[in-house]
C-alpha positions in Angstrom: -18.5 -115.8 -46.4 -14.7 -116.4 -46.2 -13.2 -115.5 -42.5 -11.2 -112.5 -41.8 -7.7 -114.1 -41.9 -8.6 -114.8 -45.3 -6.7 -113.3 -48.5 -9.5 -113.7 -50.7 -10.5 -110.6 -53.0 -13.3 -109.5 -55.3 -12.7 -108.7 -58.8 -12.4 -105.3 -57.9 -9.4 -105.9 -56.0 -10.9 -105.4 -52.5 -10.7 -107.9 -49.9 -13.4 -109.8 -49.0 -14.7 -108.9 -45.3 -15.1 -112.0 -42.9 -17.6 -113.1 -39.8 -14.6 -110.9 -37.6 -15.8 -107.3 -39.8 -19.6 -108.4 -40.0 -19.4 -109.1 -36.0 -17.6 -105.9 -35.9 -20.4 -104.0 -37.6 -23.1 -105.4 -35.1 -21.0 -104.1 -32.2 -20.7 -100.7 -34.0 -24.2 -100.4 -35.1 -25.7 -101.0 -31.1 -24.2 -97.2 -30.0 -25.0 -95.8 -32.9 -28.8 -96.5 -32.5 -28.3 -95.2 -29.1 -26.1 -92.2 -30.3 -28.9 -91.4 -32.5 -31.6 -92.3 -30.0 -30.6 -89.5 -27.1 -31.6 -86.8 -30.0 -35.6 -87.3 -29.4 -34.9 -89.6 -26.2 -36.2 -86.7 -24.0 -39.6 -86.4 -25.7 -41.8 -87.7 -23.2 -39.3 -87.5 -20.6 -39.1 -84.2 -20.2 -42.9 -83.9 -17.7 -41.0 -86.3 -15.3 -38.0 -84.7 -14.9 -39.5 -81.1 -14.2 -41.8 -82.9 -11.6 -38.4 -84.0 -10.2 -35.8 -81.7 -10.6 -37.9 -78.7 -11.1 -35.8 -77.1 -14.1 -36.3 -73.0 -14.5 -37.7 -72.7 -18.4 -34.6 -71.6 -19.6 -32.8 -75.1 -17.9 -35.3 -76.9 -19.5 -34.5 -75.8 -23.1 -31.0 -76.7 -22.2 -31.4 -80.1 -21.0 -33.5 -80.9 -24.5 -31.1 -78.5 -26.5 -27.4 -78.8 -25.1 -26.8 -82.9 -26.5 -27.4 -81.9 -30.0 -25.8 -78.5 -30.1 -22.4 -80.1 -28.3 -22.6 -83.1 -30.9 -23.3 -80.6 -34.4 -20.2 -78.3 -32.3 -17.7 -81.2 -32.3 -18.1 -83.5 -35.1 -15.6 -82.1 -37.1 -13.2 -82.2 -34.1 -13.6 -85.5 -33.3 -13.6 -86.7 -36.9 -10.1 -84.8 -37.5 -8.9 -86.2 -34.0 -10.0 -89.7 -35.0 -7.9 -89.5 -38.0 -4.7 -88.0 -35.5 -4.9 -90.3 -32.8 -6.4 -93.5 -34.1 -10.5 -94.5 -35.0 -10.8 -97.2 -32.8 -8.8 -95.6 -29.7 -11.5 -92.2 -30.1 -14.4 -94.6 -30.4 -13.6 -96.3 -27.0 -12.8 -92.9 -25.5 -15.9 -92.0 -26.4 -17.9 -95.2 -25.6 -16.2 -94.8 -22.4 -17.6 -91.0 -21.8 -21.1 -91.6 -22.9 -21.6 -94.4 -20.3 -20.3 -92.8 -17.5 -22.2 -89.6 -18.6 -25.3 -91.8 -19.1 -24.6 -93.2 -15.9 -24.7 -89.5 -14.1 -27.6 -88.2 -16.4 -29.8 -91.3 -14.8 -29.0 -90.6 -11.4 -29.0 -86.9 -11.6 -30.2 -84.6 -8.7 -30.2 -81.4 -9.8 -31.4 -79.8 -13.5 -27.4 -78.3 -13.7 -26.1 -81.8 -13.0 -28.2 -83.5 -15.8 -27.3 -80.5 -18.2 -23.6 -81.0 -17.6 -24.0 -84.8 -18.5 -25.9 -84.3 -21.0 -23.0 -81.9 -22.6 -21.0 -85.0 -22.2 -22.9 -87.4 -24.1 -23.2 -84.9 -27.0 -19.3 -85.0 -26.5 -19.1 -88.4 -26.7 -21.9 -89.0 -29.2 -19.4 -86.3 -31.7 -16.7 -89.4 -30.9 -18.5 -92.2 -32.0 -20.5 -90.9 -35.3 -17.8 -89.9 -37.2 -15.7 -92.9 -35.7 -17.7 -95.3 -36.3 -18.6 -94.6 -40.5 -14.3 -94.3 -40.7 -14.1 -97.6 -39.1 -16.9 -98.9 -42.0 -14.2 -97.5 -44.3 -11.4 -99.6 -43.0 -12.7 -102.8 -42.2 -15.0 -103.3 -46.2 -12.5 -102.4 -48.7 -14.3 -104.3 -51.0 -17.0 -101.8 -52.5 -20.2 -104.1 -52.5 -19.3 -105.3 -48.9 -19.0 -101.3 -47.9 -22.1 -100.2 -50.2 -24.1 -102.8 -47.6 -22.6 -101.9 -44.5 -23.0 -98.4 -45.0 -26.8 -98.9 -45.7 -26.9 -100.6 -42.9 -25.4 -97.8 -40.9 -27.9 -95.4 -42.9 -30.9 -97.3 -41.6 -29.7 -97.8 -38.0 -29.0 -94.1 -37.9 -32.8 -93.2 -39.6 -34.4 -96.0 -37.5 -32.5 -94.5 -34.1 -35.0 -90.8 -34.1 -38.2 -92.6 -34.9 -37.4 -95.7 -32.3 -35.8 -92.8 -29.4 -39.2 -90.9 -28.5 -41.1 -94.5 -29.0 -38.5 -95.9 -26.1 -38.8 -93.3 -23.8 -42.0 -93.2 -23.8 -42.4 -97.0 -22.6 -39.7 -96.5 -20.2 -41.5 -93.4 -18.4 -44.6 -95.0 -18.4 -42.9 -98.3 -16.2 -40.0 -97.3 -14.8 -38.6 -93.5 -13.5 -37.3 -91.1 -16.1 -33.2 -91.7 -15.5 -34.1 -95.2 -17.1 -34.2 -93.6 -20.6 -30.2 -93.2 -20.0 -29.6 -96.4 -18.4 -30.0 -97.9 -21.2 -26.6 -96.9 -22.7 -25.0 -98.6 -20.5 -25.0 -102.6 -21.8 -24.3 -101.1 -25.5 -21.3 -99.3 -24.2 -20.1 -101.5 -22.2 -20.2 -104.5 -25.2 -18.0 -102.3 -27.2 -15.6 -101.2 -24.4 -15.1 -105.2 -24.1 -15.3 -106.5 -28.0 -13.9 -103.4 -29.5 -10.4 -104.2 -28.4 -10.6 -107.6 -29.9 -12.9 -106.5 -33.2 -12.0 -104.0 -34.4 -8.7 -102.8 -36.6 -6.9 -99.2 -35.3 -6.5 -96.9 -38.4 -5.5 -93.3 -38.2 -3.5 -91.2 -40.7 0.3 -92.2 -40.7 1.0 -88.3 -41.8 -1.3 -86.2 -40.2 0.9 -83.4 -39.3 0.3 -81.7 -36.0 -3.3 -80.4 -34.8 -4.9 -77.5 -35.7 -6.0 -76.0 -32.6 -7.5 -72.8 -33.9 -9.7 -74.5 -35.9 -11.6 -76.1 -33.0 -12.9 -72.8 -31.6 -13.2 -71.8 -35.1 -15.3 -74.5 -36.2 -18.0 -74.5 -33.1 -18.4 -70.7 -33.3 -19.5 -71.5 -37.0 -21.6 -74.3 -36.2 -22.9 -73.4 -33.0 -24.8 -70.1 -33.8 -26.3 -71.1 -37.0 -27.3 -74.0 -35.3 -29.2 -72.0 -32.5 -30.4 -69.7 -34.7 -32.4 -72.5 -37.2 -33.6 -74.4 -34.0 -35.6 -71.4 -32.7 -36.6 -69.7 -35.9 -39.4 -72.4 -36.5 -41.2 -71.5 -33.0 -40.0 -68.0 -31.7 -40.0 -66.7 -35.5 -37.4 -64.2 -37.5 -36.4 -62.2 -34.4 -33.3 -60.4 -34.7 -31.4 -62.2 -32.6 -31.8 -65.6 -34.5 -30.8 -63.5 -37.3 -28.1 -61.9 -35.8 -27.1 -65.8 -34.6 -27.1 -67.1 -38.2 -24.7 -64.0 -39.6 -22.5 -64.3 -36.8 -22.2 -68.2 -37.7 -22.2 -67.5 -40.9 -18.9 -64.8 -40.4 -17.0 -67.5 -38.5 -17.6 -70.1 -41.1 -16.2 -68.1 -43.7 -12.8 -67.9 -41.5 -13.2 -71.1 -40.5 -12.7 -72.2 -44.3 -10.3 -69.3 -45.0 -8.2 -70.9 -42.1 -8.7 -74.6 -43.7 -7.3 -73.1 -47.1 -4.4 -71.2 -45.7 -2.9 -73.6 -42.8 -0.4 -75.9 -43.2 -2.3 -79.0 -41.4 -5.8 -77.6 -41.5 -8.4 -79.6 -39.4 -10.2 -80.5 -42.8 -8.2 -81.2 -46.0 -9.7 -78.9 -48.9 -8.3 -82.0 -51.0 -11.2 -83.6 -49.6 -13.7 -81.4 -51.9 -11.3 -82.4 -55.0 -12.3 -86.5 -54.5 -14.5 -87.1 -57.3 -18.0 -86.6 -55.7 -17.3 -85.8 -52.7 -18.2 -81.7 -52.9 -21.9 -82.6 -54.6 -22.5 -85.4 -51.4 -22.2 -83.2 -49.1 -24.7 -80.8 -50.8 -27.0 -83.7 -51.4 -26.7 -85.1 -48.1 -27.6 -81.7 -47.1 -30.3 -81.1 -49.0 -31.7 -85.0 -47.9 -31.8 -83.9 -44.4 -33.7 -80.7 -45.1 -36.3 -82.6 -46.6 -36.7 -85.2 -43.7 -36.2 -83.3 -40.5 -38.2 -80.8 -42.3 -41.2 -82.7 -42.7 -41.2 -84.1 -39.0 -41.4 -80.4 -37.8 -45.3 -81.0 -39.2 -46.0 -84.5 -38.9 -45.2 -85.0 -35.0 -48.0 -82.3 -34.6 -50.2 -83.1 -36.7 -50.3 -86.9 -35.4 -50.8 -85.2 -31.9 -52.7 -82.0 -32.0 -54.7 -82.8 -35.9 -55.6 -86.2 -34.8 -55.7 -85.4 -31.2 -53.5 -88.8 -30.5 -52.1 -88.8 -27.5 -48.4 -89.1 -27.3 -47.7 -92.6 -26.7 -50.3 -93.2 -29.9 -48.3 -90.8 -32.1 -45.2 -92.4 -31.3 -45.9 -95.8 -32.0 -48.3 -94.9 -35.3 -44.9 -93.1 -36.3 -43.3 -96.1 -36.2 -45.5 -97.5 -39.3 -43.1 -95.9 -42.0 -40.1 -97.5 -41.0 -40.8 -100.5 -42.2 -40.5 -99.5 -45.5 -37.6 -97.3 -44.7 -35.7 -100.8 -43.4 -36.0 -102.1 -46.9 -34.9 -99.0 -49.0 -31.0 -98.8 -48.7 -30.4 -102.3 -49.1 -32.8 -102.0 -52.6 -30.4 -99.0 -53.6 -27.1 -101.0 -53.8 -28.9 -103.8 -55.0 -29.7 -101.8 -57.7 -26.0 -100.2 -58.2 -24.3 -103.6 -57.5 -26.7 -105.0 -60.7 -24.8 -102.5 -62.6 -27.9 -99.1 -62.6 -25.6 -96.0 -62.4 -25.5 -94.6 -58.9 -26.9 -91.0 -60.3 -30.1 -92.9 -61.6 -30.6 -94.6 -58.1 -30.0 -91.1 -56.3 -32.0 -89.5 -58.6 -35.3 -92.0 -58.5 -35.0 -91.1 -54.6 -35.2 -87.8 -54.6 -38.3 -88.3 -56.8 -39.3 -90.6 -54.4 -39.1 -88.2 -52.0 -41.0 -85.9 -53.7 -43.3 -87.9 -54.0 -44.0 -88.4 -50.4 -44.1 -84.7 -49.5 -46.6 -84.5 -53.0 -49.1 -87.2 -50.5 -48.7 -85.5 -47.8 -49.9 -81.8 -49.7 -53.0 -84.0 -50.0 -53.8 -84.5 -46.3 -56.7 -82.6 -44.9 -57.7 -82.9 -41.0 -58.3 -86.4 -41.2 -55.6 -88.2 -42.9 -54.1 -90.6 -40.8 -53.3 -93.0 -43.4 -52.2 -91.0 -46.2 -50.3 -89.1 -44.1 -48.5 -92.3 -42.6 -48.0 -93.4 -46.7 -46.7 -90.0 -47.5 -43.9 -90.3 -44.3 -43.2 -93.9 -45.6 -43.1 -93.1 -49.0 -40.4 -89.4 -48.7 -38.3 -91.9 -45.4 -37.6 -94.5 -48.1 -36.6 -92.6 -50.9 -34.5 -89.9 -48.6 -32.9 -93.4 -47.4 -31.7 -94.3 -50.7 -30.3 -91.4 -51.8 -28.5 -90.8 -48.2 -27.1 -94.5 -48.3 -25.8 -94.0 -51.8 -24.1 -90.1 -51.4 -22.4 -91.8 -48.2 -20.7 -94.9 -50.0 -19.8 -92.1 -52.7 -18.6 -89.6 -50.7 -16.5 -92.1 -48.3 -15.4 -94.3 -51.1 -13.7 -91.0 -52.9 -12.2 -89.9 -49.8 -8.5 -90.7 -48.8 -8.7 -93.7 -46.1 -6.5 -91.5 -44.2 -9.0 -89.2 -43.8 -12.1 -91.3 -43.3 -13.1 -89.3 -39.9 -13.0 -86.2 -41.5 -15.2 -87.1 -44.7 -17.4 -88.8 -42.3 -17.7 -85.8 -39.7 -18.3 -83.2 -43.3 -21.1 -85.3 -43.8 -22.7 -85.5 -40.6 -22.1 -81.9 -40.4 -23.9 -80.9 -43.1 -26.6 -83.3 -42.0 -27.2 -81.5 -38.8 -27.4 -77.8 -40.8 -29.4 -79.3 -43.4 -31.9 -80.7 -40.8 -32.2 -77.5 -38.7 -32.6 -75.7 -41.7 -35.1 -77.3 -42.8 -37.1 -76.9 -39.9 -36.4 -73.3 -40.0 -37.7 -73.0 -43.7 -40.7 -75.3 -44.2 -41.5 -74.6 -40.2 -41.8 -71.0 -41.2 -43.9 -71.1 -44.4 -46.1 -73.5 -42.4 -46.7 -71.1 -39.7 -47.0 -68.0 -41.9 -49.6 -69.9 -43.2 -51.0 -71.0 -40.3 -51.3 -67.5 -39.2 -53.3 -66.2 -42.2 -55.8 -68.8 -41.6 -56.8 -67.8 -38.2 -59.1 -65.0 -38.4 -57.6 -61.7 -37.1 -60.4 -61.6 -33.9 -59.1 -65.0 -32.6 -56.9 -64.6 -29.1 -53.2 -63.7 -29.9 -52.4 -66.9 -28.5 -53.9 -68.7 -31.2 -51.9 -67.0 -34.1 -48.9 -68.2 -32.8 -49.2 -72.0 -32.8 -51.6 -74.8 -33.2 -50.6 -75.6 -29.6 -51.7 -72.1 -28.2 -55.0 -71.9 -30.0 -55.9 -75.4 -28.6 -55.3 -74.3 -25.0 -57.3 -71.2 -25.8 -60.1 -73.0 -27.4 -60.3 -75.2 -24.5 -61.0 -72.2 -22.5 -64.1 -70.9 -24.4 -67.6 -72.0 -23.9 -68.9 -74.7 -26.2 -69.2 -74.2 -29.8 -66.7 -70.5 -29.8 -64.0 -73.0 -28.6 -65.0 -75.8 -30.7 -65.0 -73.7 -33.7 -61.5 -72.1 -32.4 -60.0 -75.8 -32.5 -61.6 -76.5 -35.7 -60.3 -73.0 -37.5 -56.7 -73.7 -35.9 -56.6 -77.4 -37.2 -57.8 -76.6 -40.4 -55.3 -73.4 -40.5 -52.2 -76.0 -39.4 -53.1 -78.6 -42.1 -52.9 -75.5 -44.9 -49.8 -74.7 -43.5 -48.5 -78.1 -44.0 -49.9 -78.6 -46.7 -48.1 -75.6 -48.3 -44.9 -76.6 -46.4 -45.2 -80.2 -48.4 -45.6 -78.2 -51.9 -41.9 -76.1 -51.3 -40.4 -80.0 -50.1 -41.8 -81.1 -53.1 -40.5 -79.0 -55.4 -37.2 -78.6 -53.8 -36.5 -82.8 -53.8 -37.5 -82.1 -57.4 -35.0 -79.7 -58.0 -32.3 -81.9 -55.8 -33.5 -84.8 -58.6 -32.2 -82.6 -61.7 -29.7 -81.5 -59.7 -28.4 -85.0 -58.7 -28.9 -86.5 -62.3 -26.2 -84.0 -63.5 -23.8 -83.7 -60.8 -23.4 -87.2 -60.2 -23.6 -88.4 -63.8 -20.7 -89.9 -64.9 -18.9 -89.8 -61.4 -17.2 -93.4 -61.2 -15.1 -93.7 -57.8 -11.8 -96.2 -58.2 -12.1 -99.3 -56.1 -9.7 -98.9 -53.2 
């Protein structure tokens, strides 16, 4: 490995990255495991703080809710801004924000103080996401250097969810629940301190001026669409989730009119003419669907199938990641050895569907196979993410690094609530032609309710009850893990000839 100062370059014409970028890239990938972490931090932290702060219901869904809405709300905004002001100056901004936000969430007195902070660390979190892949951009210019980094960043991101509820968990159970966000603070406060020194400042050097408009613009589109898939899953298709979704949907469309028409729009519809950048953000949607999707069914069915408790679901959870660590790194390996990138993103969407083909094959007691079939869709959702991201940030403009990156994570974050919407609603209309129609009403609403009902009932009425409603749950998922299936299959064919013959120029 040549140092940083170094002028040596690849065939390709990039320049080799030294110890300085790799160093770099450890600092970077720290926050972003946390960034990704505060998403499912709250899991098993949620009991304590109501003991302690005594939350209304409605504050509760709001101190869960608020971090991801502000960060799906903002990424585009902060990946544009990034571009404006400089990467590197946003990241620290952000790093900055998180830890003192951290810092208030862990010390909070009151369930409006914590929501408030936790609205800042979605704000901060929107900084460093789309920061941190533009950054990857800058610093590996040569493409086999930036296909591994960006795996990297793929499986620190992936890893982050799982490892989040697993942490908090241990941390509730020794120390008091504002440890969970204490945590931040050492990661933070490495990058406010290396950052300076490691990494390069990039930004546009013709941005034009800021397209205000298009901030409201852009979180009235995200925002309600957001909402709306988040509920839809558990309340059902009530109108006002639907009425959410359109509204969304309305503001989105002006939202792009206004990205068409202005003269420095927050996101450059050049973008969508790099080669392969349009189909990775449909891919990359379509990825996320599939895995968030599936963990709408798993985390229950580890917890109210099984009847684990949730420490034991957490850290069984944690057995598909190792194969997930190994996945991304396989996938360039593979490209780098010359296998078109359309094959590799191809085999992992049959991967994929593959996984969610095992799990269609679980019944009540299928720890194992289930565990396999999470392992098994994780690694090949992996590959394909790892690869669309090199593609679609190697055919983006370096100039506009934070706003390919943001796109992407954008579309992650609808791709994931949507797929908890879809596959969480053919699960429970499933689930609710199983149970019989003399069961409780409780019980045809969720696994969850007819387990607190059966618990109720004398002897063998409620043992039957829990046995019905499991049985009911694991046809829903079941049927769930069929639609996955066939849709990964679908994104296979659909990958093969979108990305075939796609070759991005070195640059």
């Amino acid at each position: 490995m040549t140092n940083s100062t170094s002028t040596t370059t690849t065939p390709t014409g990039g320049a080799l990255a030294g110890r300085r970028e790799w160093t770099a890239l450890g600092v970077l990938m720290l926050p972003l495991l946390l960034v990704s972490m505060d998403v499912s931090v709250l899991y098993f932290a949620i009991p304590a703080i109501s003991a302690d702060l005594q939350p209304s219901g409605t504050q509760q869904l709001w101190i869960f809710d608020i971090y991801a809405f502000v960060l799906a709300g903002l990424l585009m905004t902060m990946g544009s801004l990034g571009d404006r002001i400089g990467r590197r100056k946003l990241l620290l901004i952000g790093a900055a924000a998180f830890g003192v936000a951290s810092l208030t969430a862990a010390y909070a007195n009151s369930a409006e103080t914590l929501i408030a902070a936790r609205a800042v660390l979605g704000i901060g979190g929107a900084t460093l996401m789309p920061s941190t892949m533009a950054l990857i951009r800058t610093m590996f210019t040569d493409p086999g250097q930036r296909a591994k980094a960006i795996g990297m960043w793929s499986g620190v991101m992936t890893a982050g969810i799982a490892l989040g509820s697993v942490m908090s968990g241990v941390l509730v159970q020794y120390f008091w629940w504002g440890s969970v966000f204490l945590v931040n603070l050492p990661a933070m406060a490495l990058l406010l301190v290396l950052g300076p020194f490691l990494l390069p400042e990039s930004r546009d050097p013709a941005p034009g001026r800021f397209d205000w408009p298009s901030v409201p613009l852009s979180m009235a589109a995200v925002l309600p669409v957001v909402y709306g898939l988040k509920e839809i899953p558990s309340e059902g298709w009530h109108a006002q989730y639907v009425v959410s979704i359109t509204v969304g949907l309305l503001f989105a469309a002006l939202f792009v009119h206004r990205q068409r028409t202005a003269t420095n729009p927050m996101i450059s519809p050049a973008l969508f003419r790099g080669a392969g950048f349009a189909p990775s953000v449909v891919l990359n949607l379509i990825a996320s669907f599939a895995m968030l999707g599936s963990a709408f069914f798993t985390t229950q069915y580890l917890q109210s199938v099984l009847d684990k408790s949730a420490m034991e679901a957490a850290l069984w959870a944690l057995l598909p990641s190792v194969p997930i660590g190994m996945a991304a790194p396989m996938a360039t390996v593979l490209v780098q050895r010359g296998v078109n990138r359309a094959y590799v993103v191809t085999a992992g969407f049959a991967i994929g569907a593959a996984g969610y083909a095992l799990l269609a094959l679980a019944d009540t007691d299928s720890l194992w196979l289930v565990l396999t079939a999470c392992g098994v869709l994780a690694s090949g959702i992996v590959m394909v993410i790892s690869q669309i991201t090199d593609l679609a940030m190697s055919s983006a403009p370096v100039e506009r690094a934070g706003s390919a990156s943001s796109l992407m994570e954008t579309g992650a974050e609808f791709g994931g609530a949507l797929g908890m919407a879809v596959l969480g609603s053919i699960g429970t209309a499933l689930y609710r032609h199983e149970i019989p129609a003399s069961a409780p009403d409780a019980a045809h609403e969720t696994l969850g309710g007819a387990l607190a009902v059966a618990a109720q009932l004398p002897g063998r009425t409620g043992d039957a009850l829990a046995t019905t409603a499991r049985e009911a749950f694991t046809s829903g998922m079941q049927g769930a893990a069929i639609a996955g299936a066939v849709l990964l299959a679908g994104a296979a064919v659909l990958a093969a000839r979108a990305l075939r013959g796609i070759h991005v120029a070195d640059k």
